[in-house]
C-alpha positions in Angstrom: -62.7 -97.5 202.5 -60.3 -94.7 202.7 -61.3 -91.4 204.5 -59.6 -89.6 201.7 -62.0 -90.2 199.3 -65.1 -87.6 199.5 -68.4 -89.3 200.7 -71.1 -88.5 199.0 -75.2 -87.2 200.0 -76.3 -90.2 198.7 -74.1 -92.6 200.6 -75.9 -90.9 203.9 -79.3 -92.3 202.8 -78.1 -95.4 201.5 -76.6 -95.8 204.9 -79.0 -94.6 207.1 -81.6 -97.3 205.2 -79.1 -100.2 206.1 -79.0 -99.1 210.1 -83.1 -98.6 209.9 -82.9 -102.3 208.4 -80.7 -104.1 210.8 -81.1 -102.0 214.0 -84.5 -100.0 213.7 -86.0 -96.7 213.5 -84.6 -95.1 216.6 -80.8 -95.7 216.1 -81.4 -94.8 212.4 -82.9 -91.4 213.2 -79.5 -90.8 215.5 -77.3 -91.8 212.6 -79.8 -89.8 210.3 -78.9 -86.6 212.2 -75.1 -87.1 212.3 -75.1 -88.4 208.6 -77.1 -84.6 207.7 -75.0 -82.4 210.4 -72.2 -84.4 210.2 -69.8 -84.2 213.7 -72.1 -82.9 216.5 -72.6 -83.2 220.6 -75.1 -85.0 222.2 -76.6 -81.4 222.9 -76.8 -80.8 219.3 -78.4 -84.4 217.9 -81.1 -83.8 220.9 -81.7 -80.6 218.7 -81.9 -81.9 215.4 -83.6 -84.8 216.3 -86.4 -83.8 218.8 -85.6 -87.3 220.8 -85.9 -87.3 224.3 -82.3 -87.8 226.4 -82.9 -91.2 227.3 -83.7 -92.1 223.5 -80.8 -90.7 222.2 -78.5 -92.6 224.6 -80.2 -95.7 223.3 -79.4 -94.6 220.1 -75.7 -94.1 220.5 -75.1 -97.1 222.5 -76.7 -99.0 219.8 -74.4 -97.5 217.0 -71.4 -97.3 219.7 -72.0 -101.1 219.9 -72.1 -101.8 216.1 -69.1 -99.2 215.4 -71.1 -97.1 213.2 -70.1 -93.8 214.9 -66.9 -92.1 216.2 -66.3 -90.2 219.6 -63.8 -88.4 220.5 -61.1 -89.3 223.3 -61.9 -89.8 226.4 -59.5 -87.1 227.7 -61.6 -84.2 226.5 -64.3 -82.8 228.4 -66.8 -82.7 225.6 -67.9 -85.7 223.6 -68.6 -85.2 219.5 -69.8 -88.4 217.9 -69.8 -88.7 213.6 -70.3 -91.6 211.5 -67.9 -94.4 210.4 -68.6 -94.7 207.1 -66.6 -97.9 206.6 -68.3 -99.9 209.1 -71.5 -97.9 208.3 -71.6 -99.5 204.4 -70.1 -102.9 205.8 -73.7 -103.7 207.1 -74.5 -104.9 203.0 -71.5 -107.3 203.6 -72.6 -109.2 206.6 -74.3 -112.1 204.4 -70.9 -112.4 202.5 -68.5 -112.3 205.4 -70.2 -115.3 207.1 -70.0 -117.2 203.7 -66.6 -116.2 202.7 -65.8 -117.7 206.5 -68.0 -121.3 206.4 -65.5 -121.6 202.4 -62.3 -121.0 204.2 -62.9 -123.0 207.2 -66.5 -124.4 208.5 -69.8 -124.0 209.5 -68.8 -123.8 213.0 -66.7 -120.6 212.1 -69.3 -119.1 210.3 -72.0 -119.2 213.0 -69.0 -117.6 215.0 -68.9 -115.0 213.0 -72.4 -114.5 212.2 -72.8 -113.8 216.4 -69.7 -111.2 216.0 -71.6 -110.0 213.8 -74.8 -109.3 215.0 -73.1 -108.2 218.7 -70.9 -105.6 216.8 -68.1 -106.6 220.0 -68.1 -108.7 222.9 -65.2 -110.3 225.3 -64.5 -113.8 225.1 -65.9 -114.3 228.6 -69.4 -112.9 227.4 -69.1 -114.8 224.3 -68.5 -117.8 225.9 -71.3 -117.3 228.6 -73.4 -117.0 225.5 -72.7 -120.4 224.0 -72.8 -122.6 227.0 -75.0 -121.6 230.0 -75.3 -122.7 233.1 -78.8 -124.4 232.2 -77.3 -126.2 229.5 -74.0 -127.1 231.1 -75.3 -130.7 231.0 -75.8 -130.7 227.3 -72.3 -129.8 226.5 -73.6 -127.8 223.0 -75.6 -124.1 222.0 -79.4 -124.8 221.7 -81.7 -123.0 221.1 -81.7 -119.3 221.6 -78.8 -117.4 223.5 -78.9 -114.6 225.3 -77.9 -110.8 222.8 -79.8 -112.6 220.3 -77.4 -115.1 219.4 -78.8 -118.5 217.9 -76.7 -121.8 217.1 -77.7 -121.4 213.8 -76.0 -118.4 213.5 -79.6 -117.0 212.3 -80.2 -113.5 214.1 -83.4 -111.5 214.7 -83.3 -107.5 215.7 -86.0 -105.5 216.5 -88.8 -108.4 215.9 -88.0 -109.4 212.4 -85.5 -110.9 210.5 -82.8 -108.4 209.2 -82.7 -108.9 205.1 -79.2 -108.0 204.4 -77.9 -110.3 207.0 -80.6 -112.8 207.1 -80.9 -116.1 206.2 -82.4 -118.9 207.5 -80.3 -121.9 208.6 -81.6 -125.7 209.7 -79.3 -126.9 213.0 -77.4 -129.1 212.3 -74.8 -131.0 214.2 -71.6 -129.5 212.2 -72.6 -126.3 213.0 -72.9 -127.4 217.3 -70.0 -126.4 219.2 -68.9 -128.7 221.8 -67.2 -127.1 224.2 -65.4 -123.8 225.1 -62.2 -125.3 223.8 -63.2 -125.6 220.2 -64.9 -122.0 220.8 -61.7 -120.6 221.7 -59.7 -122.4 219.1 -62.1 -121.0 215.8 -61.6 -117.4 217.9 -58.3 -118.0 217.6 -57.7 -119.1 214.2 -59.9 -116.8 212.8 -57.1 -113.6 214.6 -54.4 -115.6 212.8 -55.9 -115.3 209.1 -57.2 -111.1 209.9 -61.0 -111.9 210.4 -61.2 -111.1 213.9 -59.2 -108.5 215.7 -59.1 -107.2 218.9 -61.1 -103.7 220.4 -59.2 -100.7 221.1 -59.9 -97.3 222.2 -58.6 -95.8 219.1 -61.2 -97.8 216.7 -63.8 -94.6 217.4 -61.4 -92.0 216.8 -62.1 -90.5 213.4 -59.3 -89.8 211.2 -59.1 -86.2 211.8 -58.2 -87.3 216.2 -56.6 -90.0 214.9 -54.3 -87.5 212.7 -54.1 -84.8 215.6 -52.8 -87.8 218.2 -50.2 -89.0 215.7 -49.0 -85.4 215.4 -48.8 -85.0 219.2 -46.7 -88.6 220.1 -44.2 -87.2 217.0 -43.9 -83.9 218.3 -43.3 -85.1 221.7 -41.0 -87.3 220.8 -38.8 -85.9 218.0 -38.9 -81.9 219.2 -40.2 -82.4 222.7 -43.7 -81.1 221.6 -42.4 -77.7 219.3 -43.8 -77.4 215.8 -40.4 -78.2 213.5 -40.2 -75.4 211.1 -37.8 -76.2 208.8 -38.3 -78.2 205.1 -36.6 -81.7 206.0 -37.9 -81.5 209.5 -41.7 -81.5 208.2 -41.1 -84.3 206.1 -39.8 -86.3 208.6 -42.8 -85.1 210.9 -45.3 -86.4 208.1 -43.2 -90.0 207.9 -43.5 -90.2 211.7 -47.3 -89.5 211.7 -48.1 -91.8 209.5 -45.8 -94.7 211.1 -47.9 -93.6 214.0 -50.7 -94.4 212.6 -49.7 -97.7 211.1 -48.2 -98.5 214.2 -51.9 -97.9 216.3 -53.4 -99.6 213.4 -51.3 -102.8 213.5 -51.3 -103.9 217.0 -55.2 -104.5 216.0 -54.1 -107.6 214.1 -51.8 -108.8 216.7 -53.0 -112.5 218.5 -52.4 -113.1 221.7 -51.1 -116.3 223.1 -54.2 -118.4 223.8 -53.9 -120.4 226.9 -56.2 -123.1 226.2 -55.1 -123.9 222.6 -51.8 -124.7 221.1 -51.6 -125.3 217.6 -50.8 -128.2 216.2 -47.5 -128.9 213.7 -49.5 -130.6 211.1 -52.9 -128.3 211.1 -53.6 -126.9 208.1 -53.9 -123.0 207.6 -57.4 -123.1 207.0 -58.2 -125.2 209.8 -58.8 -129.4 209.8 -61.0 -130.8 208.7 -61.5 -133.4 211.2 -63.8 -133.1 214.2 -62.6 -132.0 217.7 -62.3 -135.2 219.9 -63.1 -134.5 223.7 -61.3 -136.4 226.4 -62.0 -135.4 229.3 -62.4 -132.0 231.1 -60.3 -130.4 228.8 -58.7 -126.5 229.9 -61.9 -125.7 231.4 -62.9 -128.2 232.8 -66.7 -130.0 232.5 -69.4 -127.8 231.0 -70.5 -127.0 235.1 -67.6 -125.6 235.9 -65.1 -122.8 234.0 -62.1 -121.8 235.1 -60.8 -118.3 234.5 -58.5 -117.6 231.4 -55.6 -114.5 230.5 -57.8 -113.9 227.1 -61.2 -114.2 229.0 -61.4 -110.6 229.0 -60.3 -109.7 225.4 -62.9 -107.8 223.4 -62.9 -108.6 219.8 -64.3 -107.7 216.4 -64.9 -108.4 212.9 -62.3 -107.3 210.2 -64.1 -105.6 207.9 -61.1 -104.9 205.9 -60.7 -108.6 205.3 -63.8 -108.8 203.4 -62.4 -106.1 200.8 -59.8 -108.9 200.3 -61.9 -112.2 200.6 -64.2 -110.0 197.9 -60.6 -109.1 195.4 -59.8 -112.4 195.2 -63.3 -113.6 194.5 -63.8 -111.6 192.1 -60.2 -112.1 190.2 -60.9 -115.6 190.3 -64.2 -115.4 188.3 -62.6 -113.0 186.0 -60.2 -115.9 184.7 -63.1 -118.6 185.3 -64.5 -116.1 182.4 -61.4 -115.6 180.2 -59.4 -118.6 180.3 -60.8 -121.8 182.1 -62.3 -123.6 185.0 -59.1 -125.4 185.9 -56.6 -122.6 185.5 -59.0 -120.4 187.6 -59.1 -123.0 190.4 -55.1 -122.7 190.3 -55.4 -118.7 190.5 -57.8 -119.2 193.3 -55.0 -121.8 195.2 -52.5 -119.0 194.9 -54.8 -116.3 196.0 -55.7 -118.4 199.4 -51.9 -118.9 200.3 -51.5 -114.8 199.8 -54.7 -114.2 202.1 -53.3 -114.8 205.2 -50.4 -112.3 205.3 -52.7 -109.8 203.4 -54.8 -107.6 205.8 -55.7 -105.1 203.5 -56.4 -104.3 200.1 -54.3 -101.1 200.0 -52.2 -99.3 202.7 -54.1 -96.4 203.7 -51.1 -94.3 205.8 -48.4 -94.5 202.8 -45.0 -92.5 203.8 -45.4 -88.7 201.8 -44.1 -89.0 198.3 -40.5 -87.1 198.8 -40.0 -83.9 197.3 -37.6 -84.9 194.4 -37.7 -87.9 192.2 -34.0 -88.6 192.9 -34.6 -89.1 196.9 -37.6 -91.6 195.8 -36.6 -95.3 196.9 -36.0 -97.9 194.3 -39.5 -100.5 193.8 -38.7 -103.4 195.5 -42.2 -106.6 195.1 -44.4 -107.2 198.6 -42.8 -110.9 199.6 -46.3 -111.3 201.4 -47.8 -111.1 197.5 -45.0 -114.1 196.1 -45.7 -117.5 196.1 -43.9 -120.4 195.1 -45.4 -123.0 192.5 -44.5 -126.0 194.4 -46.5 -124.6 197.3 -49.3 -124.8 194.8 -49.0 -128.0 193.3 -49.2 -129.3 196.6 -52.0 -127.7 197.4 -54.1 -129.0 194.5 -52.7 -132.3 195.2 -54.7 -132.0 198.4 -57.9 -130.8 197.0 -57.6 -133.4 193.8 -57.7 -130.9 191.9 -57.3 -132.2 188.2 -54.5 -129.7 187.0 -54.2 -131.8 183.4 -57.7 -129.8 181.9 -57.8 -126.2 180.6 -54.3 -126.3 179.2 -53.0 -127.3 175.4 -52.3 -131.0 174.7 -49.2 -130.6 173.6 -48.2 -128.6 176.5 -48.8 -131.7 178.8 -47.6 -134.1 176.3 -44.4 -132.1 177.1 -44.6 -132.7 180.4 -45.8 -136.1 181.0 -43.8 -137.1 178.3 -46.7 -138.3 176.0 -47.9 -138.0 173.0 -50.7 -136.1 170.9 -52.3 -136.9 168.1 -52.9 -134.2 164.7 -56.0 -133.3 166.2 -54.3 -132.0 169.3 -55.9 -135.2 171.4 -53.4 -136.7 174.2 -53.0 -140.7 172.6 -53.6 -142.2 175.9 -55.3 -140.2 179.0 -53.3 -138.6 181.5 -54.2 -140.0 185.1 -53.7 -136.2 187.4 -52.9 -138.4 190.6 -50.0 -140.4 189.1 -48.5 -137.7 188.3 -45.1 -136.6 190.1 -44.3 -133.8 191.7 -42.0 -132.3 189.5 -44.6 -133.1 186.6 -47.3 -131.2 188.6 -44.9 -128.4 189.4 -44.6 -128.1 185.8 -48.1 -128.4 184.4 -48.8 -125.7 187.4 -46.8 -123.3 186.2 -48.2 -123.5 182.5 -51.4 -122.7 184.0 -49.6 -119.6 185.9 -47.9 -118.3 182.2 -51.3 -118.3 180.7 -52.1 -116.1 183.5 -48.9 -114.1 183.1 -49.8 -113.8 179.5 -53.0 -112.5 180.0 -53.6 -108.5 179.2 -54.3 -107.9 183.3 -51.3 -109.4 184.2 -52.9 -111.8 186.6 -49.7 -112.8 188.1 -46.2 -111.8 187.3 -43.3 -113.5 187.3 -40.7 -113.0 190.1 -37.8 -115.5 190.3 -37.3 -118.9 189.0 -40.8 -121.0 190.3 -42.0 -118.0 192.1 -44.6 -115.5 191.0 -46.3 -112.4 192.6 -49.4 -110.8 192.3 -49.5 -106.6 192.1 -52.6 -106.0 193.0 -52.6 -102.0 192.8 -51.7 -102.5 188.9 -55.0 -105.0 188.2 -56.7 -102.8 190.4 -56.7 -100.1 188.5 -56.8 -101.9 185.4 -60.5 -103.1 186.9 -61.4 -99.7 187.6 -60.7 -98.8 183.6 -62.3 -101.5 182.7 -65.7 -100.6 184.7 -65.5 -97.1 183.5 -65.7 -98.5 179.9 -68.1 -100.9 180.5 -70.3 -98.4 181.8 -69.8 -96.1 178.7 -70.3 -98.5 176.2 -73.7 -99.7 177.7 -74.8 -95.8 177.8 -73.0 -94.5 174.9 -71.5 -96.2 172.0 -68.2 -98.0 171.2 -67.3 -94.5 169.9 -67.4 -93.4 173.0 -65.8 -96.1 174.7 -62.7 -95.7 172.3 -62.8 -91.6 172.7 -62.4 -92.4 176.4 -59.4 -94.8 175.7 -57.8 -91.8 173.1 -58.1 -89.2 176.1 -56.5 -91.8 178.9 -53.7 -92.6 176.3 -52.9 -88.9 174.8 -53.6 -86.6 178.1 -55.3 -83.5 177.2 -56.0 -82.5 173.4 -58.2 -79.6 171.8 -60.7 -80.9 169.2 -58.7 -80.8 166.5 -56.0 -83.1 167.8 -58.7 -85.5 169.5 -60.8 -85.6 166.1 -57.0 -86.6 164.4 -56.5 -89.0 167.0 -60.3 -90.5 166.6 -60.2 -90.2 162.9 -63.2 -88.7 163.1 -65.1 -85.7 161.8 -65.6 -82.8 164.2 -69.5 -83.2 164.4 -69.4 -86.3 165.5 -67.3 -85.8 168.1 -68.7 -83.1 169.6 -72.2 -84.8 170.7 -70.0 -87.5 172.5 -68.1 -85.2 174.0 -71.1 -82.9 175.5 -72.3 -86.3 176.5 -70.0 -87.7 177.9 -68.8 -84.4 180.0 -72.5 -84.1 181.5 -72.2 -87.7 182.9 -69.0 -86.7 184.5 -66.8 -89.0 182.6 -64.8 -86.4 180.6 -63.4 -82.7 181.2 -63.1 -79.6 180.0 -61.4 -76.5 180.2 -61.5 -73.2 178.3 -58.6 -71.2 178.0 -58.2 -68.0 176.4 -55.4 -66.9 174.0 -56.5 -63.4 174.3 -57.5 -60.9 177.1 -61.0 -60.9 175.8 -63.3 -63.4 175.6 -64.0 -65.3 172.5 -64.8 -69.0 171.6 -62.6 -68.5 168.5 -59.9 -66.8 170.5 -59.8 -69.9 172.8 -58.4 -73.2 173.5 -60.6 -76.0 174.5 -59.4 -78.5 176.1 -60.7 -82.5 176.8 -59.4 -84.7 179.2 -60.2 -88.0 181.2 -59.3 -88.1 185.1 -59.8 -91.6 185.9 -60.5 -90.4 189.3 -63.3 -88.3 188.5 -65.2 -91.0 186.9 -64.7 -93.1 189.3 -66.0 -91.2 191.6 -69.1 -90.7 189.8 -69.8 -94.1 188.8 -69.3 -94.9 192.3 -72.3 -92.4 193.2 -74.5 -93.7 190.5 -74.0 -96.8 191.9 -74.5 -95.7 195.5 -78.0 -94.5 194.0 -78.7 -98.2 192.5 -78.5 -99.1 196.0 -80.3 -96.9 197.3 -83.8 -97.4 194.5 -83.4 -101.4 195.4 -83.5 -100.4 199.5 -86.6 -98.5 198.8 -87.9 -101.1 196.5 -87.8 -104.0 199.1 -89.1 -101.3 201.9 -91.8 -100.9 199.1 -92.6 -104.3 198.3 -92.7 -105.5 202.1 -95.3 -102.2 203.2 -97.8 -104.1 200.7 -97.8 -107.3 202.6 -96.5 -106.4 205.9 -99.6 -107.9 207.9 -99.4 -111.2 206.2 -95.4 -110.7 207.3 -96.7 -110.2 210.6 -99.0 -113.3 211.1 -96.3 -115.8 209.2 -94.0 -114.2 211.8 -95.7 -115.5 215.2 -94.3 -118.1 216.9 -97.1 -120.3 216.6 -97.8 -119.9 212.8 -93.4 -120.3 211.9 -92.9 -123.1 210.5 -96.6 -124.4 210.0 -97.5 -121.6 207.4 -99.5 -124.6 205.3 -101.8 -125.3 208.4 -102.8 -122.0 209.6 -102.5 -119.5 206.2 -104.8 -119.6 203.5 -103.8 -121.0 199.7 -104.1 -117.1 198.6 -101.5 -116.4 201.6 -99.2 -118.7 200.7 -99.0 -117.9 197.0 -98.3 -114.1 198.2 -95.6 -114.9 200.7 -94.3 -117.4 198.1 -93.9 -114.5 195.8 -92.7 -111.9 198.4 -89.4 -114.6 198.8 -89.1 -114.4 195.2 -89.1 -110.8 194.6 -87.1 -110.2 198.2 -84.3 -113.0 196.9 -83.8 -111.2 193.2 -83.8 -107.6 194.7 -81.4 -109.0 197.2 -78.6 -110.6 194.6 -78.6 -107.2 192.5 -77.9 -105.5 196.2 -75.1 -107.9 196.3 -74.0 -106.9 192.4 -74.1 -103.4 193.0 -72.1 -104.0 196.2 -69.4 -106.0 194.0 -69.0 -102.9 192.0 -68.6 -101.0 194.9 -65.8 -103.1 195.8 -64.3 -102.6 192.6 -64.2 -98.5 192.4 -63.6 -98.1 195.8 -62.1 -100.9 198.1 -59.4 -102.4 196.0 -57.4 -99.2 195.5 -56.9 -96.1 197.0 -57.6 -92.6 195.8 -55.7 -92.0 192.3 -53.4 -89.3 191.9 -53.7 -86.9 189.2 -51.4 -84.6 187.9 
């Protein structure tokens, strides 16, 4: 999320449910004072809150832990704390991060994950420690449960019950069993190479306004040996350094150290091998009894949440052309996308360089080479996966190719075996599949040099956000008003007598869409006068669509949506929450049949049912989210 977009109320309750959820009622009556207040001492949230000292330390050191609050640096005397709204909303997103993890690589890196997840941060010692203790040295693998509430299974438990955003209940299985620190260290270490884990630093709880005032300090120090600059040029370059500054803090996050105990092998694949870890002998730390001490024992690590946003885009683009072209051609899109993931730690850059002041000075577009891709790369990909490139594309086109022949009906004569194919016949048949995407009104991919194509994200970005806006409309309104909206975005802004030329339209008709659509905050106005004095005939009125204005309020009614299914599940679990209680003791887990009556079961049955459903329209709602908010930045408007 970018800080400068303006948070809304409602996202302060819709956060404050997720921390009661996954981290209880104290720490969410901390971050319930700090979301009201906003930036305040520990003097001040002792105040608000009527906690006693020793409760509100808790408090913070729980959301401290989880990077749900900022401090400010440790050089001032007095501490302010105020939410990270970011990680705050990113609680939704835990399920999906360990799932977008266990596609890319395994189980083994999801339950990884999952215990990142639930410890907010943690060294590699500690994390280690919790994996394989001394008790279990002998067994060489993670049973049963760890200490921080980790579990092998990568299930967690916090505060006595099972968090619902996060939770789901996983059998142990073997694949999911690490075998020794080793193979720990290598999934830590592959996962900082793709941007899923990154490392701690001090500046990760400094908001963006300490952040901002630290930037400006190094730049003044170094450029004008701490004086304010005063003239025109000189402030420009000031605003360029602070923001390399803050690029520059924000980039040495990603960076992966040199792991002692792993080096990578020449023919691994990027998303990690598929084959199982084979132990001979001690290995770099020797037997399970006995650890030796490591450089990158004492690194501290996190989870990306930035990487979701990405994992989420390309997700999403790739069921978008599952939906408007084929199955095959969005496998293809969804090939490309993965090679691109790696180098792509963000879904926007949120510390761009100042426009400059005159459009002359502005530099000449030049294409992101981490966002181009070469088609042979591809083919060989789906080579791998046996992926059967031949389907989803004309006849004839492959006839072309495979130099074959199609009857009138548009039927190949003889089938077209995929794996026989060559590679320069797959290179071809892939890049049909990439012009139908080309081709496509979103541009899916564009085309960049000869058997190379790129992907500009901030262009279908924005062309998803229009696209929301006018979904949205046309389910309230009318297809009216979904083509009034598409008039205003095309023309700018027009009085009433242009807009009803441009609609075709008389002006009663208009002007009921119009109210309506200007009281759900997806239209404009503006009154202005041709006179001195005041009068509706002696005035222009204006109309106008700012896409950024309606996304900003679509985004808040969906913040609400998330909020009513919170309250809803909150609801629907008070009704039952002593049969919750008794099918939560140890001794009743996993024999509800023998000790809950027929009446019970049907009820908890029923709860699961009603939890699940509530659950996957949390996780619609949070897809739309991504959409207005996380896949571009805030839109500029004239």
């Amino acid at each position: 999320m970018s800080y400068t977009q303006r948070e809304t109320p409602i996202l302060a309750e819709l956060c404050t449910f997720l921390v009661e959820d996954m981290y209880g009622e104290l720490a969410a009556r901390v971050f319930s004072v700090l979301a009201r207040f906003g930036r305040q001492r520990r003097v001040e949230i002792s105040k608000a809150s009527y906690l006693s000292s020793s409760q509100i330390s808790l408090g913070l050191v729980i959301l401290t832990q989880q990077h749900l609050v900022f401090h400010s640096p440790s050089t001032e005397a007095t501490v302010f704390y105020d939410i990270d709204w970011q990680q705050s909303y990113a609680l939704v997103r835990h399920a999906k991060i360990a799932h977008f993890v266990e596609e890319r690589f395994n189980k083994k890196s999801a339950n990884v994950i999952s215990n990142l997840l639930t410890l907010g941060h943690t060294s590699l010692a500690d994390l280690r420690d919790a994996y394989f203790q001394p008790s279990q040295q002998e067994e060489g693998a993670v049973n049963g449960k760890k200490p921080n509430g980790i579990k092998a299974n990568g299930d967690t438990t916090i505060n006595g019950q099972t968090s619902l955003v996060n939770g789901t209940e996983h059998d142990d299985h073997d694949d999911e069993t690490l075998a020794s620190p080793e193979e720990l260290y290598g999934i830590i270490q592959t996962l900082m190479e793709h941007g899923w884990v990154i490392q701690v630093a001090e500046a990760q709880y400094l908001s963006a306004e300490d952040m901002h005032n630290i930037a400006r300090q190094q730049a003044l120090n170094d450029q004008w040996g701490g004086s304010v600059p005063t003239g025109t040029k000189d402030k420009d370059r000031l605003a360029q350094l602070i923001m390399a500054n803050k690029r520059r803090t924000r980039d040495a996050w990603l960076e992966v150290p040199n792991f002692s105990s792993r080096k990578r092998k020449a023919n691994e694949s990027d998303y990690g091998s598929s084959k199982r870890t084979k132990l001979n002998g001690e290995g770099q730390y020797g037997s399970a009894g006995s650890y030796h001490h490591s450089p990158e024992d004492d690194l501290v690590i996190r989870v990306n949440p930035e990487k979701a946003a990405v994992a989420m885009r390309n997700e999403y683009l790739v069921s978008l052309v599952e939906q408007r072209i084929s199955y095959t051609t969005a496998r293809v899109y969804e090939i490309l996308l993965r090679s691109l993931e790696k180098n792509i730690p963000r879904c926007f850059e949120e510390h761009p360089d100042p426009p400059p002041a005159n459009i002359e000075d502005q530099p000449q577009w030049e294409p992101n080479p981490d966002h181009v891709v070469n088609t042979k790369d591809i083919a060989q990909r789906a080579k791998i996966l046996g992926l059967d490139i031949c389907n989803g594309l004309d006849p004839a086109a492959v006839a072309r190719v495979t130099k074959t022949t199609s009857n009138d009906k548009g039927v190949l004569a003889q089938p077209v075996d995929h794996s026989s194919l060559s590679f320069h016949e797959r290179s071809e048949i892939v890049e049909a599949h990439l012009r139908l995407l080309v081709d496509h009104p979103l541009h899916f991919v564009n085309w960049h040099a000869r058997g190379q194509y790129r992907v500009d994200f901030d262009l279908m970005a924005k062309s998803l956000i229009q696209q929301e806006i006018e979904n949205t409309v046309l389910a309230r309104k009318s297809t009216v008003a979904m083509k009034l909206l598409r008039a205003l975005k095309k023309k700018g802004k027009l009085d009433e007598r242009q807009l009803c030329n441009t609609m075709m339209a008389s002006a009663n008709d208009i002007r009921g869409i119009v109210n309506d659509l200007t009281v759900q905050g997806f239209v404009q106005t503006q009154e202005i006068p041709k006179v001195d004095r005041r009068e509706a005939k002696l005035s222009l009125h204006l109309i106008w669509y700012d896409m950024q204005r309606a996304r900003e309020k679509l985004l808040h009614d969906t913040y609400k949506g998330q909020v009513r299914i919170l309250q809803r599940i909150a609801f629907e679990r008070e009704k039952i929450q002593e049969l919750l209680t008794k099918a939560n003791r140890t001794d009743v887990a996993g024999n509800e049949t023998k000790y809950l009556k027929q009446t019970e079961l049907d009820d908890l049955k029923k709860w699961k049912e009603v939890q699940e459903k509530l659950l996957l329209q949390l996780a619609r709602q949070d897809d739309l989210v991504a959409v207005l908010r996380d896949y571009c930045g805030p839109l500029l408007t004239a």
